[in-house]
C-alpha positions in Angstrom: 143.0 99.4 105.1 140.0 98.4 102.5 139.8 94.9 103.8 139.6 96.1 107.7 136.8 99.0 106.1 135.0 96.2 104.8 135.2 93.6 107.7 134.0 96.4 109.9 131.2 97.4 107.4 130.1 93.6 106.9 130.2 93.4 111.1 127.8 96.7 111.0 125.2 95.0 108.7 125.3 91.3 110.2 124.1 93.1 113.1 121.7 95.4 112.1 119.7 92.4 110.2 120.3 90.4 113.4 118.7 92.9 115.6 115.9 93.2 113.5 115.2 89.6 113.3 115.5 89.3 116.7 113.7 92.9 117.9 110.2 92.0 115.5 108.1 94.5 117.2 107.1 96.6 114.2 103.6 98.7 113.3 103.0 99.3 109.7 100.6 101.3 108.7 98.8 101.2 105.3 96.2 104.5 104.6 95.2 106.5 101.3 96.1 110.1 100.5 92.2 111.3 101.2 90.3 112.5 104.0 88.4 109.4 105.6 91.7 107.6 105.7 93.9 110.6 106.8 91.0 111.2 109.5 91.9 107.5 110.8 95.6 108.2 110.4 95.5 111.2 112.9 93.5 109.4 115.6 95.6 106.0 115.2 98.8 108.2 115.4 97.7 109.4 118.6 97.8 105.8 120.1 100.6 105.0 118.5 102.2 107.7 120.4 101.9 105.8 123.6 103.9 102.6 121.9 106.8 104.4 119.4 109.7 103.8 121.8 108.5 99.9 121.8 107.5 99.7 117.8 109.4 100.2 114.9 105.9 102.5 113.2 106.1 102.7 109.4 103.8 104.3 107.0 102.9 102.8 103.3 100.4 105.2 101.0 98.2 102.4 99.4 98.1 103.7 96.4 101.9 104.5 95.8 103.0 101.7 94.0 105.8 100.5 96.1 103.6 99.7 98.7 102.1 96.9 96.6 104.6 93.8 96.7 104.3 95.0 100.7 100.1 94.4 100.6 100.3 91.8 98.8 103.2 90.3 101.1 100.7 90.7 103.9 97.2 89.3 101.8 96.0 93.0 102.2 93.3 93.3 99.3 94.6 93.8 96.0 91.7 96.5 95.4 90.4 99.1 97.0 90.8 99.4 100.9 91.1 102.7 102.6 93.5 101.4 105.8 95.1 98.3 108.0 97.3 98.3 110.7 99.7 95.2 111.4 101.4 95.0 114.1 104.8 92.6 113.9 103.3 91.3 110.2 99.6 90.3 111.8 96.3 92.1 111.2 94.0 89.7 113.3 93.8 89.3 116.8 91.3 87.4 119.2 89.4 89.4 121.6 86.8 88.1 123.9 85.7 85.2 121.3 85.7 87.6 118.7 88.0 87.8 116.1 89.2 91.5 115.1 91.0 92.5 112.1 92.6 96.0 111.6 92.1 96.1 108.2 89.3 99.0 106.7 87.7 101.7 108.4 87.7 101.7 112.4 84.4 101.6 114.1 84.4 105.9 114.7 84.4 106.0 111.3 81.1 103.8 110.5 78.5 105.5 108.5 81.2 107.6 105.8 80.1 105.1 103.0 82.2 102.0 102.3 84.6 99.8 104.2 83.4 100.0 107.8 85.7 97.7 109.7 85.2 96.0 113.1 88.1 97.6 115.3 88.4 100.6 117.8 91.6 102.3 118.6 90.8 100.1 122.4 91.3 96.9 120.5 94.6 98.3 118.6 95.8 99.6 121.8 95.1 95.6 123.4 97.1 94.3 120.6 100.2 96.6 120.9 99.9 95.5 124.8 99.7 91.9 124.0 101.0 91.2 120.6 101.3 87.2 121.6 97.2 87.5 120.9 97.9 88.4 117.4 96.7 85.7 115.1 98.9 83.4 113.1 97.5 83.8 109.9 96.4 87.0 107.8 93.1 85.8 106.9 91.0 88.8 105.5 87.6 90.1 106.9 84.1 89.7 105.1 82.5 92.6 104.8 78.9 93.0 105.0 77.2 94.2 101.5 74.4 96.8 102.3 72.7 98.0 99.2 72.5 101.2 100.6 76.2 101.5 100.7 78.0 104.8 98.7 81.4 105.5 97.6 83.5 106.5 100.6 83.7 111.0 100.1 87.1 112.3 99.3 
């Protein structure tokens, strides 16, 4: 009876890991506990609605530190960024000859301080639609310095 429990359970597993490997249509979601990025959270949620029976969605806190073998997994910034969305492991996608990368603050949130990114919740919403545009490789955005620039409010 043990060895039939643990055939069926080892039959349960080997397909739940092959499912997933097969099925890699998954959102991850990495956002701090304080306003700006909780702000972004709420409105990206509400696109994510639209895609949560196609997408696996999770949510990482950035600063919780489990969450950091995950960023650096995915060559998130190992300091201080408020928020990134991958979608199936990619953060950069190609849109009309531009390269996008959901990583920092969308563009409705420009002008709170620090970390203003170059996406819209448009361009996410193109990327869940065609996740075969997703780039390759994780290659982190350069942010313009502006000496002007203060800390992003709580």
């Amino acid at each position: 009876m043990k060895i039939i429990k643990l055939l069926l359970l080892c039959s349960v597993l080997i397909l739940i890991f092959s499912c997933k490997d097969n099925n890699n249509t998954t959102v991850e979601v990495f956002y701090k506990n304080k306003t700006p990025s909780l702000k972004t959270l709420e409105k990206v949620n509400i696109t994510l609605e639209d895609f949560k029976d196609i997408y696996l969605i999770t949510y990482y806190e950035i600063t919780d530190t489990e969450s950091m073998e995950i960023i650096q997994r995915y060559n998130l910034p190992d300091t201080h960024f408020p928020f990134a969305v991958l979608i199936n492991g990619k953060y950069s996608i190609e849109i009309k000859s531009k390269k996008i990368d959901f990583v920092h603050f969308p563009i409705f949130m420009h002008g709170i301080g620090r970390h203003e990114g170059n996406w819209s919740l448009e361009d996410m919403r193109v990327a869940l639609e065609n996740p075969h545009l997703l780039l390759e490789e994780n290659t982190l955005p350069i942010l313009e310095e502006d000496e002007n620039e203060t800390e992003c409010y709580d």
